[in-house]
PyMOL commands that place a pseudoatom at each C-alpha (Angstrom):
pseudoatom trace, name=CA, resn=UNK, resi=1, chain=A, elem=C, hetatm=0, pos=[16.358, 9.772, -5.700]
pseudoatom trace, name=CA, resn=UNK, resi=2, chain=A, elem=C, hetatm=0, pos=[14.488, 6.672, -4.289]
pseudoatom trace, name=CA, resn=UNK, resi=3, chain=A, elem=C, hetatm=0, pos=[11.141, 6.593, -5.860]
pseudoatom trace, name=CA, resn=UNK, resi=4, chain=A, elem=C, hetatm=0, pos=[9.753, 3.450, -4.174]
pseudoatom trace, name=CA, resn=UNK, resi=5, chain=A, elem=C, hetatm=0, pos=[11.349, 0.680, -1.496]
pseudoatom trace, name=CA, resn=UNK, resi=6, chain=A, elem=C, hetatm=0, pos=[10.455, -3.612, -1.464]
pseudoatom trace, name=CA, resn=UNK, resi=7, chain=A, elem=C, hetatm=0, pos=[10.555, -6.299, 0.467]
pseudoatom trace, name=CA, resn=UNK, resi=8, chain=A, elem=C, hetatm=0, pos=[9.134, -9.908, 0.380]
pseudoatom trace, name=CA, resn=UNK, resi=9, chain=A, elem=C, hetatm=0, pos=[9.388, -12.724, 2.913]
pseudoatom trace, name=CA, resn=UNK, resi=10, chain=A, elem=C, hetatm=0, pos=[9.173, -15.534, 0.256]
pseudoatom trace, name=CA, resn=UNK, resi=11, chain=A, elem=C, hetatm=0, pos=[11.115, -15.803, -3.136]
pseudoatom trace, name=CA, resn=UNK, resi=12, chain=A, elem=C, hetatm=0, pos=[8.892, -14.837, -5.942]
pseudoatom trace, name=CA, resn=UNK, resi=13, chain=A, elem=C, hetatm=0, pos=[9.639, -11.930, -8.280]
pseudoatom trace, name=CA, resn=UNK, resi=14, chain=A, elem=C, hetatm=0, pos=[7.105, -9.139, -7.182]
pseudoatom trace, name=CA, resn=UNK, resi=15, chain=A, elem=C, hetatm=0, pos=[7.786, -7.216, -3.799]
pseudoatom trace, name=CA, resn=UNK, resi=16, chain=A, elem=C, hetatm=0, pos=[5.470, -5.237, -2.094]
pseudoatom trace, name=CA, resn=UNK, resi=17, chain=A, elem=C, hetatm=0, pos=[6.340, -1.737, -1.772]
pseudoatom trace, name=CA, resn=UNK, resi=18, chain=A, elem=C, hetatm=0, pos=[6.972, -0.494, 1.821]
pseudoatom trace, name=CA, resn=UNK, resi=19, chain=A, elem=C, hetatm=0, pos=[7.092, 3.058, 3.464]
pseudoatom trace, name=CA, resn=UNK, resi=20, chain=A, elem=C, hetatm=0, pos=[10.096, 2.196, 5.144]
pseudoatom trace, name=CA, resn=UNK, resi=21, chain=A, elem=C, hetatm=0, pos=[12.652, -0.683, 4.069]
pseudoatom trace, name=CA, resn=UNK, resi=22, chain=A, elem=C, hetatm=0, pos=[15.450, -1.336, 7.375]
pseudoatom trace, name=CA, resn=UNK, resi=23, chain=A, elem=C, hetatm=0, pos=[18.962, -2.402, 5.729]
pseudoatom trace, name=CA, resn=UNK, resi=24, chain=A, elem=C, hetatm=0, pos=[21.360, -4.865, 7.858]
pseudoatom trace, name=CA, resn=UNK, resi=25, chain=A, elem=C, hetatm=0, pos=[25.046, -4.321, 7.420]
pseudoatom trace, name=CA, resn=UNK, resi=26, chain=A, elem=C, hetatm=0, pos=[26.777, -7.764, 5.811]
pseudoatom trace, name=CA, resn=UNK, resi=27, chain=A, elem=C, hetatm=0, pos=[22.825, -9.034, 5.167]
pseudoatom trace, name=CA, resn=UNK, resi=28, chain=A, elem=C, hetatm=0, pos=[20.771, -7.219, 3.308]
pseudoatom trace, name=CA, resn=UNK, resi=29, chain=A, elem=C, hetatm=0, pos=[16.851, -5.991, 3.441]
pseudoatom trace, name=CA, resn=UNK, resi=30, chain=A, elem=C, hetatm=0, pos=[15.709, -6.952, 6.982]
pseudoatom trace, name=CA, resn=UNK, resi=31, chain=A, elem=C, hetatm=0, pos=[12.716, -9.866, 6.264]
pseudoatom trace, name=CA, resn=UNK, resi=32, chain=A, elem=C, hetatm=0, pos=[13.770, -9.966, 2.293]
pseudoatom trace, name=CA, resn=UNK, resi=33, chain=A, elem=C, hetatm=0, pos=[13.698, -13.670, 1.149]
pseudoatom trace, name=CA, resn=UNK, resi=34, chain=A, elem=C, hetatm=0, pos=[17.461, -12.708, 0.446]
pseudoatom trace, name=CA, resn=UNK, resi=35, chain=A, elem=C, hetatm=0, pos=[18.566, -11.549, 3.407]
pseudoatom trace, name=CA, resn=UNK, resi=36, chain=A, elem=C, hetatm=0, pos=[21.661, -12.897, 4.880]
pseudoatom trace, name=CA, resn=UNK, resi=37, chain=A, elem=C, hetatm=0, pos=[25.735, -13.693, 4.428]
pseudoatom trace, name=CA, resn=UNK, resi=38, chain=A, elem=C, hetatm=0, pos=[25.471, -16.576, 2.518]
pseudoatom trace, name=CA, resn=UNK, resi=39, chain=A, elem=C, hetatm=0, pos=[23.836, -16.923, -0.771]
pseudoatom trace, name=CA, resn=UNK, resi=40, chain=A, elem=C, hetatm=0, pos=[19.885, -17.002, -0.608]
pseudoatom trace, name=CA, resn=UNK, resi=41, chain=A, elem=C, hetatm=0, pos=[18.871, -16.956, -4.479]
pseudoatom trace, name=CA, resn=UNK, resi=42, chain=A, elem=C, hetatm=0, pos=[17.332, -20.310, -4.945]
pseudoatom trace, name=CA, resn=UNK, resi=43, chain=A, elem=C, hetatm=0, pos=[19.329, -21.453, -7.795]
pseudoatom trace, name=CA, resn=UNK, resi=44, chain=A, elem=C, hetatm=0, pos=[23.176, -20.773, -6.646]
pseudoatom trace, name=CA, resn=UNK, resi=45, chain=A, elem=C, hetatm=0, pos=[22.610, -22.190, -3.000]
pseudoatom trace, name=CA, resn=UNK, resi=46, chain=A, elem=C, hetatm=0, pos=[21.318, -25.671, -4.542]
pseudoatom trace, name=CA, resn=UNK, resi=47, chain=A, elem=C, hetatm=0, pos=[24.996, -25.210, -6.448]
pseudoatom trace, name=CA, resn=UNK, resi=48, chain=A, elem=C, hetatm=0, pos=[27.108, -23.795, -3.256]
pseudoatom trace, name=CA, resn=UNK, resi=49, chain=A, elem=C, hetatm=0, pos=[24.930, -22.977, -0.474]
pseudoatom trace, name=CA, resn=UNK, resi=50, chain=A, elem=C, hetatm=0, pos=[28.826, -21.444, 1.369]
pseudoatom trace, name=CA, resn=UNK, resi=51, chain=A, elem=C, hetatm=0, pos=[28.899, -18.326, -1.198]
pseudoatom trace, name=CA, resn=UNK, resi=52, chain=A, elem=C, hetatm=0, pos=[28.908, -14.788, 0.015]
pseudoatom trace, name=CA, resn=UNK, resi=53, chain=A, elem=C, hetatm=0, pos=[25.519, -13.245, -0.668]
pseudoatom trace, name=CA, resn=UNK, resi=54, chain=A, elem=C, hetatm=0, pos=[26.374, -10.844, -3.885]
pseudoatom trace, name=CA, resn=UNK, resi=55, chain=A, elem=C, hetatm=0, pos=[22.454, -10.069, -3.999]
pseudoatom trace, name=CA, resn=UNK, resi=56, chain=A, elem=C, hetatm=0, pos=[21.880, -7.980, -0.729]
pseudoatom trace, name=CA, resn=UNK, resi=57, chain=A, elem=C, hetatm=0, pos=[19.931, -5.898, -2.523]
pseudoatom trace, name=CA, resn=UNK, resi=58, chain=A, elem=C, hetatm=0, pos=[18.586, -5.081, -5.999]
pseudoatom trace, name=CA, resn=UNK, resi=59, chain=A, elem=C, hetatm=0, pos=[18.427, -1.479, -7.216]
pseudoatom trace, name=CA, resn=UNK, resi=60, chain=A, elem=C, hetatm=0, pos=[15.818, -0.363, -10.475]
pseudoatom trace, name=CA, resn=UNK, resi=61, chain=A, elem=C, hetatm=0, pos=[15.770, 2.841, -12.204]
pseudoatom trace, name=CA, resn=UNK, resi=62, chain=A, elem=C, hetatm=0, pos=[12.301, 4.014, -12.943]
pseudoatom trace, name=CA, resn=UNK, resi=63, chain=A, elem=C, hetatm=0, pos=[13.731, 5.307, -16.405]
pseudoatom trace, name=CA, resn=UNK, resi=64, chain=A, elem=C, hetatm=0, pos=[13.519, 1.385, -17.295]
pseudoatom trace, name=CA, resn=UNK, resi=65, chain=A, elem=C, hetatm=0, pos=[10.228, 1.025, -16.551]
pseudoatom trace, name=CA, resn=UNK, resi=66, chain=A, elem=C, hetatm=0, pos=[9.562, 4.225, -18.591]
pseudoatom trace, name=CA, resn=UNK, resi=67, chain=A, elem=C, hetatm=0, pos=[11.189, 2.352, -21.787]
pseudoatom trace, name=CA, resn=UNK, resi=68, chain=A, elem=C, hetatm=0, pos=[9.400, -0.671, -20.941]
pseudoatom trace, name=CA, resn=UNK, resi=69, chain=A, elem=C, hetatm=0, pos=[6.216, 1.277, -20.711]
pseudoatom trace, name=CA, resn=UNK, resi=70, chain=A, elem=C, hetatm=0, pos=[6.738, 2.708, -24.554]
pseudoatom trace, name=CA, resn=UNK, resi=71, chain=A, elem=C, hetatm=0, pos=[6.909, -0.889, -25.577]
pseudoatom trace, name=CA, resn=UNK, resi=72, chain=A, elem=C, hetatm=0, pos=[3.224, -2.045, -23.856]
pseudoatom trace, name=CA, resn=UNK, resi=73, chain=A, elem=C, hetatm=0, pos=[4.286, -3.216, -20.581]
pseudoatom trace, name=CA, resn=UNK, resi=74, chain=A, elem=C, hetatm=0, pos=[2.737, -2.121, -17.222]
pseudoatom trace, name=CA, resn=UNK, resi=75, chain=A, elem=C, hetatm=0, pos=[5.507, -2.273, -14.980]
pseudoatom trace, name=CA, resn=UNK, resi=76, chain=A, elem=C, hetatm=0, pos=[6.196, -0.687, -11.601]
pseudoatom trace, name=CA, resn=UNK, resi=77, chain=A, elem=C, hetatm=0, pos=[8.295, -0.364, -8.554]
pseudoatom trace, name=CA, resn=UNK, resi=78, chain=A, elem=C, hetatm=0, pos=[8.520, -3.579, -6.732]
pseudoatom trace, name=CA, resn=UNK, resi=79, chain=A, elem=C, hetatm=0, pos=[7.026, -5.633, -9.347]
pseudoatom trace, name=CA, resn=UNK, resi=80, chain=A, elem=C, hetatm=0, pos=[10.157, -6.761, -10.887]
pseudoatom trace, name=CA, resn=UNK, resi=81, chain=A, elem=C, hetatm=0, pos=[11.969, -7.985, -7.497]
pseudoatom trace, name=CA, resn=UNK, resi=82, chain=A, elem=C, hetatm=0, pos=[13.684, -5.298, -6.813]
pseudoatom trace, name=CA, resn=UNK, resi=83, chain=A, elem=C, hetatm=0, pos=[14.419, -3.347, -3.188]
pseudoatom trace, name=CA, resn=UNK, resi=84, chain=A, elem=C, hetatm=0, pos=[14.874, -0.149, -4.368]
pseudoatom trace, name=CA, resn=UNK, resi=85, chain=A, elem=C, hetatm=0, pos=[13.468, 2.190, -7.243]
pseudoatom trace, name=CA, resn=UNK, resi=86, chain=A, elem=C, hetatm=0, pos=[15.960, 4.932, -8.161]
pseudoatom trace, name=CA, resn=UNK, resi=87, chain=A, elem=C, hetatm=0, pos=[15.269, 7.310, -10.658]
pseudoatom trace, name=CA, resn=UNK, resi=88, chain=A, elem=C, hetatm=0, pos=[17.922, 10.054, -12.242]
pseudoatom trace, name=CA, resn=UNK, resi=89, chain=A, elem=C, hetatm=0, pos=[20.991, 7.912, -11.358]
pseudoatom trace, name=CA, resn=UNK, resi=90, chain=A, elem=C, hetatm=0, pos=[22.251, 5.726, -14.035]
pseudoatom trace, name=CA, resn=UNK, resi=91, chain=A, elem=C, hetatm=0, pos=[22.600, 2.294, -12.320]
pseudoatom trace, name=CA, resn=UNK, resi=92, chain=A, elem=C, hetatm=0, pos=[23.991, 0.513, -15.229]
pseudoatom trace, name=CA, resn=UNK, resi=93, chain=A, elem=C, hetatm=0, pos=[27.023, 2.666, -16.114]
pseudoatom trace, name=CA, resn=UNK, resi=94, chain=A, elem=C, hetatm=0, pos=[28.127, 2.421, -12.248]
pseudoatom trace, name=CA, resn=UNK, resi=95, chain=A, elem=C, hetatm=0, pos=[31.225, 0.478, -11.972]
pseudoatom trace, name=CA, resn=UNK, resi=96, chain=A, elem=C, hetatm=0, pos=[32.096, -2.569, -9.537]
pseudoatom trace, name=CA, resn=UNK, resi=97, chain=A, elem=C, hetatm=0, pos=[32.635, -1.102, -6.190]
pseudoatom trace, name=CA, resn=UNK, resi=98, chain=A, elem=C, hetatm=0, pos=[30.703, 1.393, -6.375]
pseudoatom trace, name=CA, resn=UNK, resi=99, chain=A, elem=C, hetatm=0, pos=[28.830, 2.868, -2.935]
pseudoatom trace, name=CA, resn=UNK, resi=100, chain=A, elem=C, hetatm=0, pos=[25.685, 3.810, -3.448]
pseudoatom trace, name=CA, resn=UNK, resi=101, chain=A, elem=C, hetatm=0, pos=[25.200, 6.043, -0.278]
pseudoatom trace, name=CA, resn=UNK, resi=102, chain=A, elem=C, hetatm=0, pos=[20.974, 5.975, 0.363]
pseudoatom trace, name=CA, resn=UNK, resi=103, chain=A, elem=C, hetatm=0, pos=[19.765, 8.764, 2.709]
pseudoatom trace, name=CA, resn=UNK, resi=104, chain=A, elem=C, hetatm=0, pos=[21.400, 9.676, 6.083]
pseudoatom trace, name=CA, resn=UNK, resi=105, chain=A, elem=C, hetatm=0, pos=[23.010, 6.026, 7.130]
pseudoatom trace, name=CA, resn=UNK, resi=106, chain=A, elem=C, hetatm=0, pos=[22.725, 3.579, 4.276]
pseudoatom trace, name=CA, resn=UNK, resi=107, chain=A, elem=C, hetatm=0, pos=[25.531, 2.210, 2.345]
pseudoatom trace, name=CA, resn=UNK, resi=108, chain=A, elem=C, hetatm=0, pos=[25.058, -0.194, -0.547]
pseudoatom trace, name=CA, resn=UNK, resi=109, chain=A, elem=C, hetatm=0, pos=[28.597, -1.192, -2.477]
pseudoatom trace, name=CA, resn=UNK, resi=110, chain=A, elem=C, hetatm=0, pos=[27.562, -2.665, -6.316]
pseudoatom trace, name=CA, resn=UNK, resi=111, chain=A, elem=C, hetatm=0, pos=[28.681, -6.079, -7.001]
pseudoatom trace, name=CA, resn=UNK, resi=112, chain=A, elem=C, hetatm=0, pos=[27.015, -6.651, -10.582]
pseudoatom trace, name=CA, resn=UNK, resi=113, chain=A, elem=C, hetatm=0, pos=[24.193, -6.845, -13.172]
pseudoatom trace, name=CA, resn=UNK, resi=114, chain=A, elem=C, hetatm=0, pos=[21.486, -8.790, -12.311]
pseudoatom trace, name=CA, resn=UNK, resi=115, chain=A, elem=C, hetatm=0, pos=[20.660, -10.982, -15.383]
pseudoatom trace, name=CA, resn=UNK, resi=116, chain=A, elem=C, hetatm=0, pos=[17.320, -10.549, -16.958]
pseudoatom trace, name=CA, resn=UNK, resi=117, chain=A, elem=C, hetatm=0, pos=[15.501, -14.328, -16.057]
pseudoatom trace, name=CA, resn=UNK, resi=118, chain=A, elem=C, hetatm=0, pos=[12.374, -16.207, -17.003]
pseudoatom trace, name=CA, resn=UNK, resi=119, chain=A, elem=C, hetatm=0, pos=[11.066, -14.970, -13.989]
pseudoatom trace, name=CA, resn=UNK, resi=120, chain=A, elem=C, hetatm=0, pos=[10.154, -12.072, -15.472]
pseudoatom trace, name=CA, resn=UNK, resi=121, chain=A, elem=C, hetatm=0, pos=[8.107, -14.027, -17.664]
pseudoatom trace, name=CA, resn=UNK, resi=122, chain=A, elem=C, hetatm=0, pos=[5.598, -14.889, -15.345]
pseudoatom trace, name=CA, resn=UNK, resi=123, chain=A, elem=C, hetatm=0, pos=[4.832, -11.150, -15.582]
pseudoatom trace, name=CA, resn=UNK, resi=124, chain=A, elem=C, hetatm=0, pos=[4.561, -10.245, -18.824]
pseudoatom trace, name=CA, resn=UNK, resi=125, chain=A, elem=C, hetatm=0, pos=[5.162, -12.547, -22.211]
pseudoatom trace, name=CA, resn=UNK, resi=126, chain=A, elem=C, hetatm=0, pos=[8.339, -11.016, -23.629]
pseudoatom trace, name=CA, resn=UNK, resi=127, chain=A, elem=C, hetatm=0, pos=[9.505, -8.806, -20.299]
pseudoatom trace, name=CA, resn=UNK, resi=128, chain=A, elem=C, hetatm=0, pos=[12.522, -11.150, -20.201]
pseudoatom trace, name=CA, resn=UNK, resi=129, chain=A, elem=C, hetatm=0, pos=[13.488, -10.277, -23.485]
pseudoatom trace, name=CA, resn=UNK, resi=130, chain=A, elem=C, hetatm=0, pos=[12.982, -6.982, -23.347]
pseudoatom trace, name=CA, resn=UNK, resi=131, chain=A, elem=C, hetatm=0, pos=[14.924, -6.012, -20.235]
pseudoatom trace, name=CA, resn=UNK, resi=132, chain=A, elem=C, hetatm=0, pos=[17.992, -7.654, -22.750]
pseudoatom trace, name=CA, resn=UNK, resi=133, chain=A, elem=C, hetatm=0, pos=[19.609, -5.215, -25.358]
pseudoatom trace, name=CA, resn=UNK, resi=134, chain=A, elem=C, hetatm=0, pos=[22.851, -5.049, -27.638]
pseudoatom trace, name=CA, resn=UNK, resi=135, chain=A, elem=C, hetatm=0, pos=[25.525, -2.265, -27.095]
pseudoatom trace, name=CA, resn=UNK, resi=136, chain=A, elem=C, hetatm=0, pos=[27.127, -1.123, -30.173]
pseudoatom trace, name=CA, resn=UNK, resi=137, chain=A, elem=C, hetatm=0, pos=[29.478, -4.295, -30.628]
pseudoatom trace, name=CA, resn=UNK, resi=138, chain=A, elem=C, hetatm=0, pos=[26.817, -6.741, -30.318]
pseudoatom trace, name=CA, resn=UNK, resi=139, chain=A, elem=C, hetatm=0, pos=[27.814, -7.194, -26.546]
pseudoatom trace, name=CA, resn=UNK, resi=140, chain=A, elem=C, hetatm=0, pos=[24.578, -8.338, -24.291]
pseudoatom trace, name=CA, resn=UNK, resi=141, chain=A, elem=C, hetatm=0, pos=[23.117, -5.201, -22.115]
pseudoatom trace, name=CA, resn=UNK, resi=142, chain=A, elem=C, hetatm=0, pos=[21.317, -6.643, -18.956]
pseudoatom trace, name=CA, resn=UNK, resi=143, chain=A, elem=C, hetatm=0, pos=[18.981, -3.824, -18.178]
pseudoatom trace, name=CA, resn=UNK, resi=144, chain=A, elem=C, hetatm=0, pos=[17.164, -5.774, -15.096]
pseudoatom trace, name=CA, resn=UNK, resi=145, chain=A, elem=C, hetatm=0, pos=[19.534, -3.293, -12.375]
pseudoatom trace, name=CA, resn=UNK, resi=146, chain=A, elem=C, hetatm=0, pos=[22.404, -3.852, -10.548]
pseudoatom trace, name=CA, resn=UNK, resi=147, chain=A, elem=C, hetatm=0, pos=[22.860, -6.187, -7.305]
pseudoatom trace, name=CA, resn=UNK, resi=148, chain=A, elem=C, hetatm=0, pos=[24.939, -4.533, -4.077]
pseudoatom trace, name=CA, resn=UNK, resi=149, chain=A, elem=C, hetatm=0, pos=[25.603, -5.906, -0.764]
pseudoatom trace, name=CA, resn=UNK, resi=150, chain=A, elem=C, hetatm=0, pos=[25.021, -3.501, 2.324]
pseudoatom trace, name=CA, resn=UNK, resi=151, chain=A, elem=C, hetatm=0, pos=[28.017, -1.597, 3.856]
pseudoatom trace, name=CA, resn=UNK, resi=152, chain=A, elem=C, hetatm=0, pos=[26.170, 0.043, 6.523]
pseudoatom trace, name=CA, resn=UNK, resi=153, chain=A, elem=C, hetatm=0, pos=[22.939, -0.236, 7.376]
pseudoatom trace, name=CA, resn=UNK, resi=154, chain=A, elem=C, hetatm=0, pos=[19.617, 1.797, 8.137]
pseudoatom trace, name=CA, resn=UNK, resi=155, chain=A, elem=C, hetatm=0, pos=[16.345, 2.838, 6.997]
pseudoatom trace, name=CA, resn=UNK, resi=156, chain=A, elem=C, hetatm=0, pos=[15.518, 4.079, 3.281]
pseudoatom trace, name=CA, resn=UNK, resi=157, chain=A, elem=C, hetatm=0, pos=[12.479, 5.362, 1.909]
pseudoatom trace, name=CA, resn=UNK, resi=158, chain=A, elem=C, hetatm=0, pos=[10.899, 7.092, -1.084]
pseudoatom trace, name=CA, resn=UNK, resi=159, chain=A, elem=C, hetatm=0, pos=[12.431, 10.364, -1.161]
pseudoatom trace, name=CA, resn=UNK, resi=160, chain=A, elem=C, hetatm=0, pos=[15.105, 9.857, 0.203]
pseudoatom trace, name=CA, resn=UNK, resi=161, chain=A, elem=C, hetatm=0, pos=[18.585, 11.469, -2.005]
pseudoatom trace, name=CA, resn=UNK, resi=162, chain=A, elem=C, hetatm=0, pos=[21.048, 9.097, -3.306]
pseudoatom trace, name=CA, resn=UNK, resi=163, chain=A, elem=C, hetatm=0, pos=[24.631, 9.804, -3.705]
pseudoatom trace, name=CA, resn=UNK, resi=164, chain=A, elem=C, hetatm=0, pos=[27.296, 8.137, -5.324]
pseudoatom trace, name=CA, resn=UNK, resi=165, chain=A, elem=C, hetatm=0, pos=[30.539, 7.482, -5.014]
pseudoatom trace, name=CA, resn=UNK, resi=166, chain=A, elem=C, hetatm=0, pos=[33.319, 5.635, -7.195]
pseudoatom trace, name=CA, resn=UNK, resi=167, chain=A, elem=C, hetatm=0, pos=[35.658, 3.899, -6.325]
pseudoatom trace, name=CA, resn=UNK, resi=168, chain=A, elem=C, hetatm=0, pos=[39.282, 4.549, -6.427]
pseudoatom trace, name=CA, resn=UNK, resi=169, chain=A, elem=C, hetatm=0, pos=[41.671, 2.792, -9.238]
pseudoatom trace, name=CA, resn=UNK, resi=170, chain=A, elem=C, hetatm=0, pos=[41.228, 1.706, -12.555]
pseudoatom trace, name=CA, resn=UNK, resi=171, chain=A, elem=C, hetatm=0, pos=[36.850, 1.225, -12.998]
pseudoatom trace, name=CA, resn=UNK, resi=172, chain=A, elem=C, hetatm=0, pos=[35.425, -2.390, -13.769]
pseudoatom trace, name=CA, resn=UNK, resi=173, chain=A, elem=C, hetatm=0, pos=[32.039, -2.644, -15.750]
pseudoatom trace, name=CA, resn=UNK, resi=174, chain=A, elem=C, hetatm=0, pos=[29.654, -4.658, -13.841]
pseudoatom trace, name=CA, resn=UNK, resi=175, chain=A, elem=C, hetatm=0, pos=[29.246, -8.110, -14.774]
pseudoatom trace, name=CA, resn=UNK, resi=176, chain=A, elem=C, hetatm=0, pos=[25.981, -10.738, -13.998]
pseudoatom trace, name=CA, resn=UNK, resi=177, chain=A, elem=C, hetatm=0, pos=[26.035, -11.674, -10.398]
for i in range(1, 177): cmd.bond("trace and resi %d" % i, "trace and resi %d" % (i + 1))
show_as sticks, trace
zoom trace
């Protein structure tokens, strides 16, 4: 389920949460500071402003915010950067490809992890840190959500149901985008 939708005009980690969010097919979060085709985070268009834009959108579960909350930080929806709060859907075991179906219309197809950053600093001393874990072989976990581009477009909102669906073939873990 969507618990909360974001958008922001400027770049800056915190977005504002929003009754109603309108998603553009091939773009991304209609006036997002990351709308559009071609990459729009700040740091990889100084490096190759020609990219595709991997970071349409950026999808939260609530849970994390709940585990973040048990170790002293006041986080909520919105105030990490992301578009969309999800809660009962776990974002981070999705695979590449994935289509993350939002409401009636919406379409959102994973494309990775979105690395924890010093960003999240700014926020809280430590946040950074503590949206990073290690898995049982000493791998990295990112637990800062997933990034997807938009398939097909429309209007989400809290509430509104979330399906998913995998793709076919052999699954790909998600990797930093």
């Amino acid at each position: 389920m969507v618990v909360a939708v974001s958008r922001k005009k400027s770049h800056g980690v915190d977005k504002p949460n929003q009754l109603m969010i309108r998603l553009i097919a091939g773009e991304g979060v209609e006036g997002d500071a990351h709308c559009g085709s071609k990459v729009r985070h700040r740091s990889r268009r100084r490096f190759n402003p020609g990219l595709p834009n991997l970071r349409q959108v950026h999808l939260i579960h609530a849970e994390l915010f709940d585990e973040l909350a048990a170790q002293g930080f006041a986080v909520r929806p919105g105030l990490m950067g992301e578009n969309i709060t999800t809660r009962d859907l776990d974002l981070l075991s999705l695979p590449k490809g994935a289509r993350v179906h939002v409401g009636d219309t919406v379409v959102l197809e994973l494309t990775g992890l979105r690395n924890p950053c010093v960003q999240l600093e700014a926020i809280a001393p430590g946040l950074m840190q503590a949206c990073l874990g290690r898995g049982p072989g000493s791998e990295p976990v990112r637990k800062a959500g997933v990034m997807a581009i938009v398939l097909a477009g429309g209007e989400a909102r809290a509430g509104d149901r979330i399906t998913v669906q995998l793709p076919d073939g052999p699954q790909v873990a998600l990797r930093p985008v």
